[in-house]
DOSE-481136 format. One line per field, with one value per residue: x, y, z of N, C-alpha, C, O, CB in turn. Coordinates in steps of 0.001 Angstrom, whole numbers, m for minus. Glycine has a CB too. Layout:
<atoms>
n_xx = (X  ...);
n_yy = (Y  ...);
n_zz = (Z  ...);
ca_xx = (X  ...);
ca_yy = (Y  ...);
ca_zz = (Z  ...);
c_xx = (X  ...);
c_yy = (Y  ...);
c_zz = (Z  ...);
o_xx = (X  ...);
o_yy = (Y  ...);
o_zz = (Z  ...);
cb_xx = (X  ...);
cb_yy = (Y  ...);
cb_zz = (Z  ...);
</atoms>
This chain:
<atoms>
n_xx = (m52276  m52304  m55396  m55086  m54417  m55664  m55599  m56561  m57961  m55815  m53254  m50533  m50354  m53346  m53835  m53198  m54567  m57052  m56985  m56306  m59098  m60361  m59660  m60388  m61336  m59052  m58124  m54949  m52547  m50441  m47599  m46807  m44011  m42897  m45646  m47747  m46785  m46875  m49841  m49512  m48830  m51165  m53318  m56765  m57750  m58332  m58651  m57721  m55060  m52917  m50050  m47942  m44688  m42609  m40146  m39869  m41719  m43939  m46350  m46267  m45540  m46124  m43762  m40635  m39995  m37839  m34552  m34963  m34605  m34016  m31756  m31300  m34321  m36401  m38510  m39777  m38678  m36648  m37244  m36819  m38436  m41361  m42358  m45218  m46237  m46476  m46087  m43383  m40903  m39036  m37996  m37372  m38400  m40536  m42384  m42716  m44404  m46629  m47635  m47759  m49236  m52115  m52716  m52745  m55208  m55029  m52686  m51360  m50507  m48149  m48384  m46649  m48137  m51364  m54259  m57367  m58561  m57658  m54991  m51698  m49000  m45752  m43289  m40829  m39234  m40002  m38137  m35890  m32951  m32633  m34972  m37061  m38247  m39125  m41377  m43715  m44929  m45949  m47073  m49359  m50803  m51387  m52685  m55708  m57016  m56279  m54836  m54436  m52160  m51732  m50046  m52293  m51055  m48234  m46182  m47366  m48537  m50841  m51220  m53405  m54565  m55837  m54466  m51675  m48529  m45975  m43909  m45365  m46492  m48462  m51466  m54929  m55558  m55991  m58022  m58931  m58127  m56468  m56069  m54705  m56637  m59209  m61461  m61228  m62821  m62237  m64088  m66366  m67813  m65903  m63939  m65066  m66660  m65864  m65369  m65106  m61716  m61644  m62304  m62024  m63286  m65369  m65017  m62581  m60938  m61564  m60163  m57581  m56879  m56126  m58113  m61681  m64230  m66987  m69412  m69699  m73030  m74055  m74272  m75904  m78265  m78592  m79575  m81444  m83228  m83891  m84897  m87147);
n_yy = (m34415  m37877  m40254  m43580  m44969  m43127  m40150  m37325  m33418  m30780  m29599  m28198  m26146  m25793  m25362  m22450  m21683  m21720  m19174  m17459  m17249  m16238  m13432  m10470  m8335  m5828  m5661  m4816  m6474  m8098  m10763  m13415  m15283  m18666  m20904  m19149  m17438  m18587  m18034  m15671  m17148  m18129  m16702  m15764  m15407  m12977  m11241  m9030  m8331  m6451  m7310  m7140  m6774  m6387  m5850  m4049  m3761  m3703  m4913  m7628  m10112  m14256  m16286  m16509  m18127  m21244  m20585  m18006  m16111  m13474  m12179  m9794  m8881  m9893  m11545  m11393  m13675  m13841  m15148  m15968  m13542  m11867  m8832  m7458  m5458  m2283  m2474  m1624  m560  37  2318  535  1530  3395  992  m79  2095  1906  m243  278  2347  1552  912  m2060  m4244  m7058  m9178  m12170  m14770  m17267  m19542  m20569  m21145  m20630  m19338  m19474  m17728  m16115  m15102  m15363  m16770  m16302  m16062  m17160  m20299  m21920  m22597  m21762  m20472  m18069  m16077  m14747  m11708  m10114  m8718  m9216  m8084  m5383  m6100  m7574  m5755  m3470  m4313  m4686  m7334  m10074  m13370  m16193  m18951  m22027  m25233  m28090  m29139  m29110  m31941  m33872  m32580  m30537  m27124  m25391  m23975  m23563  m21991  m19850  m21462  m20726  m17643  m14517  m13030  m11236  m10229  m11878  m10669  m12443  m13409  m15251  m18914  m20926  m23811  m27047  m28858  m27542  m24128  m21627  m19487  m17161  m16174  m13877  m15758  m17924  m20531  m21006  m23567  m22818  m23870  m27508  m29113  m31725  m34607  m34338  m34711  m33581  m34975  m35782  m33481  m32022  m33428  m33377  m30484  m28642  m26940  m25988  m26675  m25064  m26123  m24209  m24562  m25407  m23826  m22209  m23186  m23562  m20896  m20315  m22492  m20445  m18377  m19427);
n_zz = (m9554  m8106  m7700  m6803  m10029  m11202  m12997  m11379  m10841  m12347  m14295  m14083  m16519  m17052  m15041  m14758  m17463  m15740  m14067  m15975  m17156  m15373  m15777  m16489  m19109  m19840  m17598  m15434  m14282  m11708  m11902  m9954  m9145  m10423  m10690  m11326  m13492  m15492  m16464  m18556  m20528  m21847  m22096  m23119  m26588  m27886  m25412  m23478  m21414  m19631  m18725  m15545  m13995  m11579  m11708  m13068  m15881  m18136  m20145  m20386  m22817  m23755  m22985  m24955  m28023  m28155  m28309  m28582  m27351  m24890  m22521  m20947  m20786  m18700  m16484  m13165  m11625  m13517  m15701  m19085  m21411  m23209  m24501  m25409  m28603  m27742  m25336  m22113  m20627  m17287  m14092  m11413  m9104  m10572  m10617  m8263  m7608  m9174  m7923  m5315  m5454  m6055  m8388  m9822  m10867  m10096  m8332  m9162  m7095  m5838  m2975  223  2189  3288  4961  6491  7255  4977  5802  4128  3434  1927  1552  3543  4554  7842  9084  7519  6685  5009  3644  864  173  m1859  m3845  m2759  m299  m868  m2830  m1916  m77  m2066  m4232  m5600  m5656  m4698  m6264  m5201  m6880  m7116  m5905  m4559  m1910  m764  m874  141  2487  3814  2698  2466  5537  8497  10493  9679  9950  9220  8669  7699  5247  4489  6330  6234  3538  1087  m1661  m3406  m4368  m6309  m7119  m8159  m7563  m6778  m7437  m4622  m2915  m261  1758  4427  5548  5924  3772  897  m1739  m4895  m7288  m8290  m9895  m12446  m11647  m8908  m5905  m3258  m564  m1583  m1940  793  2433  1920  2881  5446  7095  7326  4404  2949  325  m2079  m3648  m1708  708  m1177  m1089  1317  1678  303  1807  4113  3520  2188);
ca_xx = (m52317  m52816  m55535  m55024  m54153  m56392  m54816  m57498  m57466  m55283  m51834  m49991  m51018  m54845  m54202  m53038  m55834  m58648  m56577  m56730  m60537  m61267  m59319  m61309  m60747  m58287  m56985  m53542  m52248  m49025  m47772  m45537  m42743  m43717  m47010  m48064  m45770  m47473  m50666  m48547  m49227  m52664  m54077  m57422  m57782  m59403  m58858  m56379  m54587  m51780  m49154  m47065  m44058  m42696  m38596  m40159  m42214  m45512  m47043  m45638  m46079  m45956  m42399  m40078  m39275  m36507  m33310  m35084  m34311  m33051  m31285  m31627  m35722  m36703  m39436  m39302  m38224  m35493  m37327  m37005  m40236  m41441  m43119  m46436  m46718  m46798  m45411  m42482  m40179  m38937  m37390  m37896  m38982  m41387  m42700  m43146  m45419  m47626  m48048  m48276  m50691  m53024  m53321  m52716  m56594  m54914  m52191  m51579  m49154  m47857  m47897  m46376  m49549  m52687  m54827  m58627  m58957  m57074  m53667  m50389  m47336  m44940  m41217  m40078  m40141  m40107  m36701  m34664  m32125  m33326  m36250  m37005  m39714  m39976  m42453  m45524  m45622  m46478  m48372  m51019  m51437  m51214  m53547  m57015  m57274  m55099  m55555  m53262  m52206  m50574  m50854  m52757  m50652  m46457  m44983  m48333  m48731  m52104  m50951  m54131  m54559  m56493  m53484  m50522  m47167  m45158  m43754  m46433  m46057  m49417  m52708  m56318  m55249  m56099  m59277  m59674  m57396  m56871  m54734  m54344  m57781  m60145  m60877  m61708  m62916  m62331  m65174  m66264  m68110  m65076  m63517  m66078  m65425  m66481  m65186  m64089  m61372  m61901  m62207  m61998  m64604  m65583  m64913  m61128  m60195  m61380  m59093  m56254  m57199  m56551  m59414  m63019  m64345  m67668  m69691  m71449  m74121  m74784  m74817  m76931  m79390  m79308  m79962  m83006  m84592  m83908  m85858  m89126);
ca_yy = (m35336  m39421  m41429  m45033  m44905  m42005  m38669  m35896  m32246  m29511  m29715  m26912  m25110  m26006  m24228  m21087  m21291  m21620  m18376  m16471  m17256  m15305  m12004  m8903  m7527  m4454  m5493  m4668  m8134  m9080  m12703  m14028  m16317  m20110  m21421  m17850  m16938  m19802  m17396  m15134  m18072  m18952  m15040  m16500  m15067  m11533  m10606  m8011  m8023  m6021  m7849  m6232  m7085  m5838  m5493  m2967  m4614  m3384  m5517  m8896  m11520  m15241  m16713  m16512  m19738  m21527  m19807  m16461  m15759  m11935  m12427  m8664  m9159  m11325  m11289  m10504  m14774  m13796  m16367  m14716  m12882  m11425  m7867  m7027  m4243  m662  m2466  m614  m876  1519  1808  m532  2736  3599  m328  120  3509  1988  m1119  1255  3527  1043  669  m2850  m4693  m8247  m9998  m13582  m14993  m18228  m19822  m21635  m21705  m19715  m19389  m19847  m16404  m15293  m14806  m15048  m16863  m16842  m15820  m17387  m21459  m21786  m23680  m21790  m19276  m16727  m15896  m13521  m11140  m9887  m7455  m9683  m7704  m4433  m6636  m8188  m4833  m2027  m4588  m4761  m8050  m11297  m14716  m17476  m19868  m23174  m26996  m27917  m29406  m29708  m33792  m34218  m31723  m29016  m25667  m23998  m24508  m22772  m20746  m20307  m21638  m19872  m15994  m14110  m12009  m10266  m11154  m11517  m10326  m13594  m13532  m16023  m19532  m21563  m24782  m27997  m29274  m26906  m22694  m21340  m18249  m16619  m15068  m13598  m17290  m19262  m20886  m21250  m24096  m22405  m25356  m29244  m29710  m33038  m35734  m34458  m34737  m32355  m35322  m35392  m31877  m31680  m34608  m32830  m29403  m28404  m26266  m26433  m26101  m25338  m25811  m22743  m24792  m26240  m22263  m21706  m24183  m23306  m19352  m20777  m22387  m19790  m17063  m20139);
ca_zz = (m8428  m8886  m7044  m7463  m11124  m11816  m12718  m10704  m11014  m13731  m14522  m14139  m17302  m17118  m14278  m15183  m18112  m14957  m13578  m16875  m17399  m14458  m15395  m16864  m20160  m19660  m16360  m15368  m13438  m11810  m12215  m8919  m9876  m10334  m11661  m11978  m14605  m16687  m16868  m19689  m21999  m21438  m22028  m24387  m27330  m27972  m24110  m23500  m20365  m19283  m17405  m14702  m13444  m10286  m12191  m14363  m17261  m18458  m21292  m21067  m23498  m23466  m23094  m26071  m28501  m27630  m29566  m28637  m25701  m24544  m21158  m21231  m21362  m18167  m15349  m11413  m11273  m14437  m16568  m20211  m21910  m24197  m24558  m26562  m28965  m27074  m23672  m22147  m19324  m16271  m12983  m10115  m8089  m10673  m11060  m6898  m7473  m9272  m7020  m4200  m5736  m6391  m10248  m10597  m10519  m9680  m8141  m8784  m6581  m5624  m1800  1034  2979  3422  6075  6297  6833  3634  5975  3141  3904  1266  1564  4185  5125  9489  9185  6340  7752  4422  2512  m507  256  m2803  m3977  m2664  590  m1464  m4227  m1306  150  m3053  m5624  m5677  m5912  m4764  m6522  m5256  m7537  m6497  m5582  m3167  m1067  m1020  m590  400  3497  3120  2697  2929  6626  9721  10633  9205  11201  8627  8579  7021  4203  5001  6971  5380  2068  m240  m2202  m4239  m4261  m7373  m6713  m9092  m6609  m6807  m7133  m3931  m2457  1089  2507  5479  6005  5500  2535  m140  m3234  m5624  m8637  m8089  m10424  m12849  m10931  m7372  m4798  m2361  145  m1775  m1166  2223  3099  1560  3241  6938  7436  6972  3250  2317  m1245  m3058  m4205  m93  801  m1875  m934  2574  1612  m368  2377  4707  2619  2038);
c_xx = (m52938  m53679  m55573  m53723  m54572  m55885  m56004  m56755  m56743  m54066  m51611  m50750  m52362  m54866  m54042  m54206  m56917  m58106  m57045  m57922  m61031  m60831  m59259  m60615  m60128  m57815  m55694  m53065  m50389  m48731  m46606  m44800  m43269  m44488  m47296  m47686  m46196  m48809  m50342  m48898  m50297  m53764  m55619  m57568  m58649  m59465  m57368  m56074  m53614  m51036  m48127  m46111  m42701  m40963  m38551  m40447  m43492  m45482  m46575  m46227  m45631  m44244  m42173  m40000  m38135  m35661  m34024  m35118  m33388  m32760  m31754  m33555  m36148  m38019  m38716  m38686  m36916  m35456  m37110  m38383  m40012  m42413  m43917  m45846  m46875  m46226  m44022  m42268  m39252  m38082  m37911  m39042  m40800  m42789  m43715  m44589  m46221  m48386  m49043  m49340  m51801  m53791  m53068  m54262  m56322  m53868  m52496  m50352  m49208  m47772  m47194  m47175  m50538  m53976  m56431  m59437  m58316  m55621  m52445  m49458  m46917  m43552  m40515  m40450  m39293  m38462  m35414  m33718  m32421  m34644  m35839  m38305  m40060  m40185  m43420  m45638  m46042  m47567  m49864  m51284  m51676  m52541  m55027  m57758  m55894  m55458  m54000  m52918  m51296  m50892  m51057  m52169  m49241  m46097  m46336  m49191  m49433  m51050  m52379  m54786  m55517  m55655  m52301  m49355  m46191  m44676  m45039  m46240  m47094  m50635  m53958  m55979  m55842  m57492  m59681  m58411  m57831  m55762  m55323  m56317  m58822  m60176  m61603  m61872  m62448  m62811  m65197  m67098  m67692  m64519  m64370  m65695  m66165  m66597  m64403  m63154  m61568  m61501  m61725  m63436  m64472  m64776  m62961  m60292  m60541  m59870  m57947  m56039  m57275  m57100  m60561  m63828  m66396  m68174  m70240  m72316  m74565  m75347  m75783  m78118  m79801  m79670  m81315  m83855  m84417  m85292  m87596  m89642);
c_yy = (m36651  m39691  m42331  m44302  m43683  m40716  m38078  m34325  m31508  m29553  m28323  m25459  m25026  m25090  m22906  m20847  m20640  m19942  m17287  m15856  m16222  m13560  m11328  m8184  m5896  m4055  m5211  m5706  m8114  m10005  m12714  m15069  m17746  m20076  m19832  m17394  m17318  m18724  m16470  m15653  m18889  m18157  m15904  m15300  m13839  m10862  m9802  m7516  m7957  m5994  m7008  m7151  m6341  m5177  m4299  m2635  m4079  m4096  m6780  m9782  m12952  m15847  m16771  m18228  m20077  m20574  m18643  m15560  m14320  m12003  m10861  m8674  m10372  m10770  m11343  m12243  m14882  m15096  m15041  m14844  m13104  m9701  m7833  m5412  m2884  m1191  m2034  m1281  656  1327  636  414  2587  2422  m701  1174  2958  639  m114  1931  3128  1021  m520  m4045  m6163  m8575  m11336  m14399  m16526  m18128  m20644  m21750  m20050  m20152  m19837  m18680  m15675  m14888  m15408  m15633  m17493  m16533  m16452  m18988  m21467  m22001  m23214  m20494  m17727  m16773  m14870  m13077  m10306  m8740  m7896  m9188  m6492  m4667  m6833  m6595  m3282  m2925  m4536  m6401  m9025  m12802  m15238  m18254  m20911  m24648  m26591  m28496  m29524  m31158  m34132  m33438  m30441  m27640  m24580  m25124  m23389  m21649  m21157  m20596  m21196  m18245  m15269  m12966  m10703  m10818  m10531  m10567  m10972  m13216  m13866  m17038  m20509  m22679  m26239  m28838  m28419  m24840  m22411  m20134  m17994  m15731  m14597  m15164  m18402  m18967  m21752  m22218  m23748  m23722  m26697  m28943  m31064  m34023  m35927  m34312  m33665  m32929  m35272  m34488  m31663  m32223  m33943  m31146  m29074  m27419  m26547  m25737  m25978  m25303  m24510  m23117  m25183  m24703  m21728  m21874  m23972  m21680  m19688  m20940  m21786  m19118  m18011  m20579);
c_zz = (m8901  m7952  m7639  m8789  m11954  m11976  m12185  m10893  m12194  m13269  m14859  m14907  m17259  m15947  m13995  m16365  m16827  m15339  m14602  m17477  m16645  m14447  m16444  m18033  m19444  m18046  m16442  m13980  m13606  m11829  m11003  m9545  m9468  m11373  m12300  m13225  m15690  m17503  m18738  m21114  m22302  m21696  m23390  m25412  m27378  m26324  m24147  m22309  m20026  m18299  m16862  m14494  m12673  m10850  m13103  m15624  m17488  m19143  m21822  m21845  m23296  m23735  m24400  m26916  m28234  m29281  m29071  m27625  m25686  m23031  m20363  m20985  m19864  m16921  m13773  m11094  m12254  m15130  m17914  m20670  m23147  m24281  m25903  m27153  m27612  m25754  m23749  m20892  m18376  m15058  m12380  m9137  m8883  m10773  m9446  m6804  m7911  m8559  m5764  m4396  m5850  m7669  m10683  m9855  m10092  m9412  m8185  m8769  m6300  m3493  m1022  1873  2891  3714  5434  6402  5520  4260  4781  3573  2568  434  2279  4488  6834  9872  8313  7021  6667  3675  1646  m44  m988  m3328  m3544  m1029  m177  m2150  m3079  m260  m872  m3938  m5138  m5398  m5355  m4546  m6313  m6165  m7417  m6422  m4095  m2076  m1559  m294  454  1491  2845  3163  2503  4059  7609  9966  10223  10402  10556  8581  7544  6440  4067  5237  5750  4071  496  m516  m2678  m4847  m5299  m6931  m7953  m8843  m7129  m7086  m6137  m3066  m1274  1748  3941  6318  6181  3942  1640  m1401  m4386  m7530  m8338  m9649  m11126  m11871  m9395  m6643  m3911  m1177  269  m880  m12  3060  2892  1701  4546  6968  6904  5900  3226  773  m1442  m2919  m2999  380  44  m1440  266  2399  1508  699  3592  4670  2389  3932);
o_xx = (m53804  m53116  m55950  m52733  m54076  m55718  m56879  m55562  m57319  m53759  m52216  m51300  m52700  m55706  m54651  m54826  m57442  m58463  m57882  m58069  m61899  m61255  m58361  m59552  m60747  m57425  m55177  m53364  m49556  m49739  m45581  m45221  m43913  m44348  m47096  m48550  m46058  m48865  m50922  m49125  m50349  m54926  m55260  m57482  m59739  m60323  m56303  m56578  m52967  m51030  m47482  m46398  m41859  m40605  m37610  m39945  m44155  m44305  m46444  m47351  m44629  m43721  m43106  m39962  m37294  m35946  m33141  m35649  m32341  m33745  m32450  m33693  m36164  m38239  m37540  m38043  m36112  m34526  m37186  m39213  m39286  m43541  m43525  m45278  m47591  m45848  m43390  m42930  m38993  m37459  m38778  m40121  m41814  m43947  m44810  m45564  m47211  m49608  m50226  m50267  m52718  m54994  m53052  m54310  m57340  m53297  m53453  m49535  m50283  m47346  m47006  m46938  m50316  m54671  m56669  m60556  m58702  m54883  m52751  m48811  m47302  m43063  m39349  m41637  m38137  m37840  m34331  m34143  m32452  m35109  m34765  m39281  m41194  m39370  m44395  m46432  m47253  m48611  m51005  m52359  m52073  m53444  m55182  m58910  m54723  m55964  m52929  m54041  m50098  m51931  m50683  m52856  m49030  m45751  m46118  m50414  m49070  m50095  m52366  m55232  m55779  m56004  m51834  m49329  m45184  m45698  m45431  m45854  m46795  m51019  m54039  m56599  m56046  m58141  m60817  m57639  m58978  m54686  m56438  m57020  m59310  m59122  m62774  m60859  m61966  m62282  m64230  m66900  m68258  m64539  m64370  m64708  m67090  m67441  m63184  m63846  m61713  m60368  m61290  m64458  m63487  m63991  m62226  m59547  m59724  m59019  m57190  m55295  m58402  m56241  m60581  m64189  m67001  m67551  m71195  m73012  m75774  m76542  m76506  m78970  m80987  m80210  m82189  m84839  m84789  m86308  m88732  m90763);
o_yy = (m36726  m39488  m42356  m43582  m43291  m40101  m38579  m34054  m31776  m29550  m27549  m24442  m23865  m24200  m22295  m19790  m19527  m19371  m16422  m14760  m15431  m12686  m11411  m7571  m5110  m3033  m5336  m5458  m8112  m10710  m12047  m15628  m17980  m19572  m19466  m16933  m16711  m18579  m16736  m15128  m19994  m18556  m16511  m14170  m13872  m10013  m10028  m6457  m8998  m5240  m6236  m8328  m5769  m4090  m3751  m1782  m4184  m4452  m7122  m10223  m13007  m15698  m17018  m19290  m19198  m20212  m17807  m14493  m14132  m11845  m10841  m7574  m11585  m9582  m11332  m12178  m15784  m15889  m13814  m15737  m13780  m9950  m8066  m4527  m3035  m308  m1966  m2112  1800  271  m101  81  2095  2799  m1254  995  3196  513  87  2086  3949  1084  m580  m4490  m6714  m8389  m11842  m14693  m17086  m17189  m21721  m22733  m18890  m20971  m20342  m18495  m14540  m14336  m16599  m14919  m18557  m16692  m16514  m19254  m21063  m21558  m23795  m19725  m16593  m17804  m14272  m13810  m9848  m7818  m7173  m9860  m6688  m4021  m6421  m6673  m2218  m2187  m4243  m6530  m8719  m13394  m14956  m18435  m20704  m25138  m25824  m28366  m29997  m31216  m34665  m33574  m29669  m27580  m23351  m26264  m22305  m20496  m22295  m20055  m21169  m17600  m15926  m11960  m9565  m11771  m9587  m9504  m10457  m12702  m13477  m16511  m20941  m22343  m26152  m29233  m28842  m24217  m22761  m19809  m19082  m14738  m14830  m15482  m19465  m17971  m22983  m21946  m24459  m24083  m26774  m28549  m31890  m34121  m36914  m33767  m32928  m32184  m35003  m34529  m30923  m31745  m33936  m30519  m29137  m26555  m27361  m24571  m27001  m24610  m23976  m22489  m25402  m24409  m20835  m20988  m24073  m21294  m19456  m20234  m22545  m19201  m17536  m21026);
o_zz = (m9773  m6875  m8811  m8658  m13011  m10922  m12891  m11031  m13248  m12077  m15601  m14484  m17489  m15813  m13117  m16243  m16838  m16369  m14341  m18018  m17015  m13692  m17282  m17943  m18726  m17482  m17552  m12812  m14512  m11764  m11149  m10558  m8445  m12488  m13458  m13972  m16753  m18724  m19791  m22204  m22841  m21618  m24399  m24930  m26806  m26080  m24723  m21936  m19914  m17326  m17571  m14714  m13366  m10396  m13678  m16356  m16455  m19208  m22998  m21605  m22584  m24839  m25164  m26294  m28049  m30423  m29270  m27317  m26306  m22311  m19348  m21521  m20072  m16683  m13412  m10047  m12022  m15277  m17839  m20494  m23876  m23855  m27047  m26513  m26623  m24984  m24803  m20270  m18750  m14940  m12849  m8647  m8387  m10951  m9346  m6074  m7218  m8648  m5489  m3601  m5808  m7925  m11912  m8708  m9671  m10487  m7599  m9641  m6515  m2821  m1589  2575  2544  3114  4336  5924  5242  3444  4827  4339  2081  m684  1889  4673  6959  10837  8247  7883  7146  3189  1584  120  m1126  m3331  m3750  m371  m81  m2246  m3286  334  m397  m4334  m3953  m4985  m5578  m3593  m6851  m6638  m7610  m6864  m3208  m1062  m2676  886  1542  1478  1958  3937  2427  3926  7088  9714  10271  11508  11264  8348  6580  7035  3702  4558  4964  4076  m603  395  m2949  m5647  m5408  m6437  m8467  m9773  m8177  m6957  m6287  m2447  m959  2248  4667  7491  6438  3218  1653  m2084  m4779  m8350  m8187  m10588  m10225  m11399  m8801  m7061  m3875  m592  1220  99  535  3809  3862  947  5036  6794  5981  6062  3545  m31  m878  m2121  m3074  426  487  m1359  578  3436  2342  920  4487  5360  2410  4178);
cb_xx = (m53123  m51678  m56346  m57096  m54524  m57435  m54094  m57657  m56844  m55946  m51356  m48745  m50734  m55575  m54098  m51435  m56508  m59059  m55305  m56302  m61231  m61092  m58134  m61297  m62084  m59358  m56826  m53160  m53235  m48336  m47129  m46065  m40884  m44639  m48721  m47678  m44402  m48418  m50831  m47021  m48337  m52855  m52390  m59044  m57853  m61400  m59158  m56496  m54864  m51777  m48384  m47643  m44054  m43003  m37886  m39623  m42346  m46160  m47032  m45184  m45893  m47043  m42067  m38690  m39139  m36189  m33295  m36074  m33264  m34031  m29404  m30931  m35638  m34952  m40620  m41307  m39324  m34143  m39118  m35947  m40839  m41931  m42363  m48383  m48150  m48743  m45358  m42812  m38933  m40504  m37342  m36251  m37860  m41031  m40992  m41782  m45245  m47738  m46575  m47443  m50773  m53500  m52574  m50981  m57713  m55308  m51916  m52534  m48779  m46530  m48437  m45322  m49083  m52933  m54594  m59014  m58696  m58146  m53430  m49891  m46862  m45609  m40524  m40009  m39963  m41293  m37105  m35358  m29776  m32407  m37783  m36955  m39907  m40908  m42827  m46017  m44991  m45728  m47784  m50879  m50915  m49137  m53200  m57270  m57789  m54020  m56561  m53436  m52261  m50226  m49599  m53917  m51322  m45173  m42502  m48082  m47381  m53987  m49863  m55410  m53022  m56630  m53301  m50100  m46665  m45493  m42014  m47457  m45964  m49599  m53163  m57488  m53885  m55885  m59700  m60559  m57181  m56843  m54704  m52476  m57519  m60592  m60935  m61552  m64008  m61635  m66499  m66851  m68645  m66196  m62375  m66455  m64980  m65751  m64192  m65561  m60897  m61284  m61483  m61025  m64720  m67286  m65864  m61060  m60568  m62710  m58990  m56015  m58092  m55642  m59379  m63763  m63376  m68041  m70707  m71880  m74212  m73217  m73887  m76931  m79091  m78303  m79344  m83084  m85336  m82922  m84790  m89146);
cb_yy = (m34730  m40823  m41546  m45801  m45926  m41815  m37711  m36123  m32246  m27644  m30783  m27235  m25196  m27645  m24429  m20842  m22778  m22361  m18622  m16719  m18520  m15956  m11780  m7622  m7325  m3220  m6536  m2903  m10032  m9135  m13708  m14722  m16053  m20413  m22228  m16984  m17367  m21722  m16559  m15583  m19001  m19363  m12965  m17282  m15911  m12107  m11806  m6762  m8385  m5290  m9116  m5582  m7817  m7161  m6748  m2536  m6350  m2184  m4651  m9656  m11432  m15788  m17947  m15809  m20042  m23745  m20160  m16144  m17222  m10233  m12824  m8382  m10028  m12249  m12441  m9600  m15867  m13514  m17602  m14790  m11023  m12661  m6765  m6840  m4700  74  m4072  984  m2187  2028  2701  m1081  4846  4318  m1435  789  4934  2305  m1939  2196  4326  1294  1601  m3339  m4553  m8982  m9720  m14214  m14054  m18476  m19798  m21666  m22391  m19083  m17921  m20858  m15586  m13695  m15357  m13687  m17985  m17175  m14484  m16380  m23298  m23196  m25353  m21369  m19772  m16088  m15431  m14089  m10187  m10233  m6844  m11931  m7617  m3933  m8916  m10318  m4738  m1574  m6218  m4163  m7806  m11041  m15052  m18395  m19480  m22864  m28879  m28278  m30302  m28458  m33707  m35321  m31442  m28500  m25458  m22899  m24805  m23622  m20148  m19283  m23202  m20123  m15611  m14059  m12801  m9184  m10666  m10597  m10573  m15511  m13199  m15036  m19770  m20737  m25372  m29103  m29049  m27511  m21564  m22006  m17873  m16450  m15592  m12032  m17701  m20796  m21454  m19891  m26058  m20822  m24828  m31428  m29517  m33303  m36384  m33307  m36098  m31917  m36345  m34809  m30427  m32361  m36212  m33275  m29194  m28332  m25100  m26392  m27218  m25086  m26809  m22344  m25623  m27215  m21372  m22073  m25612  m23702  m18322  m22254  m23676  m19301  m16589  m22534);
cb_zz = (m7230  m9139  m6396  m8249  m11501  m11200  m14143  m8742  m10193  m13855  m15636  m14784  m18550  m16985  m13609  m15737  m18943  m12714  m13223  m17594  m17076  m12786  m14694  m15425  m21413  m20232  m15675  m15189  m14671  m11261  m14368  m7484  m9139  m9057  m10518  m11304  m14550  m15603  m15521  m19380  m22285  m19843  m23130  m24030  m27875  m28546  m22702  m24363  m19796  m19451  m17711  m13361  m14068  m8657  m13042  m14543  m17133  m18917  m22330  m20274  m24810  m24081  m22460  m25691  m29844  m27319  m31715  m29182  m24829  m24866  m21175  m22798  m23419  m17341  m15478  m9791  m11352  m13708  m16423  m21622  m21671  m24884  m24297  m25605  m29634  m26967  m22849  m22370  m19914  m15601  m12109  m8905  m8411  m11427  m11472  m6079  m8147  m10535  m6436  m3862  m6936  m5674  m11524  m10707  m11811  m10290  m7478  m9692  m5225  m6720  m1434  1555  5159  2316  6953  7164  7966  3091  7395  2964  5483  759  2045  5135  3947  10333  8513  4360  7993  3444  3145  m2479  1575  m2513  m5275  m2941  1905  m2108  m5323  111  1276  m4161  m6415  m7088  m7082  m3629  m8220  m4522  m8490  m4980  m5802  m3064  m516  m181  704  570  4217  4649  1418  1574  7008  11100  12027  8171  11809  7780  7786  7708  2737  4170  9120  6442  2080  113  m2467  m5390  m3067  m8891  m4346  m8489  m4964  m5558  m8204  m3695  m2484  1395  2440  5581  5602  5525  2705  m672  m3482  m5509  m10102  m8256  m10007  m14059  m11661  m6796  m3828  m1986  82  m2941  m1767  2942  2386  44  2754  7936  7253  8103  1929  2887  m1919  m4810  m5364  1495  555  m2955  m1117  4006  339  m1246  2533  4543  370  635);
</atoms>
């Protein structure tokens, strides 16, 4: 995002790095189609985390080089891969079981809005006659975990808003929202900012946020002098 002249915030990939920073040696993580997908190639070094994908992929690796492409070989958006060492592939059914069962420790999906309570909308837009639902109604209720990852706003309009006016893919689900702006939690106190992006303000991202944000470090400060 530009002000003035100024670029602010993480470009795409910077923002799939934040995303990858935050996820747990020997997780098992799905990637939603979009930005998400970017994560794949961002994994840091010496962490070992085993990507899902919902078409029937265990152990993806970071996109192929150009020329190496296996059409044969692609993710749940039918970009092409790549598989790690020992990863393997399966039904759709069995790809579902283990969504369902609750063995994968993170989703990280892409949105078209999301709420202030953690409500989900993102298959359907208000106005389109179809959507794709996916696998991310199974993913935000089977994972353990569900990190958004997106811009913070589309053609300039917030998408994380008070309530959604979109179809909803599943309520209070989100748990932790990473967008180009800032990363931000969703507690039972609200929407927490847990990190400014370079060169945004708190005052920024509010402006470009329909609902009401607070800091960590203001919560902190008011815990403090609670407790003196």
């Amino acid at each position: 995002m530009v002000r003035g002249e100024q670029k602010v915030g993480w470009s795409k990939l910077e923002l799939a790095s934040r995303v990858a920073q935050d996820l747990e040696d020997g997780w098992f993580v799905n990637l939603g189609i979009g930005i998400p997908t970017l994560v794949a190639d961002v994994i840091p070094e010496g962490k070992e985390i085993i990507l899902h994908s919902e078409n029937g992929l265990l152990g993806l690796g970071p996109k192929p080089e150009p020329g190496q492409e296996d059409m044969d070989l692609v993710n749940a958006g039918k970009e092409p891969i790549t598989l790690k060492p020992g990863g393997c592939f399966f039904s759709q059914s069995d790809s579902f079981a283990m969504i369902r069962g609750g063995h994968l420790d993170a989703a990280v999906l892409g949105a078209f809005q999301v709420s202030m309570y953690g409500d989900l909308a993102s298959w359907k837009l208000p106005n389109a006659p179809l959507g794709r639902v996916g696998g991310a109604m199974d993913l935000t209720v089977g994972s353990k975990r569900v990190f958004l990852c997106m811009q913070h706003t589309s053609k300039g309009t917030p998408k994380i808003v008070g309530e959604c006016s979109y179809p909803l893919t599943a309520p209070r689900c989100v748990d932790r929202i990473y967008t180009d702006l800032a990363v931000i939690d969703v507690t039972d106190d609200g929407l927490v900012v847990q990190e400014l992006a370079p060169g945004v303000t708190f005052d920024y991202l509010q402006e470009r946020t329909a609902a009401p944000l607070k800091l960590q470090a203001d919560m902190q400060s008011e815990t403090i002098g609670v407790q003196h």
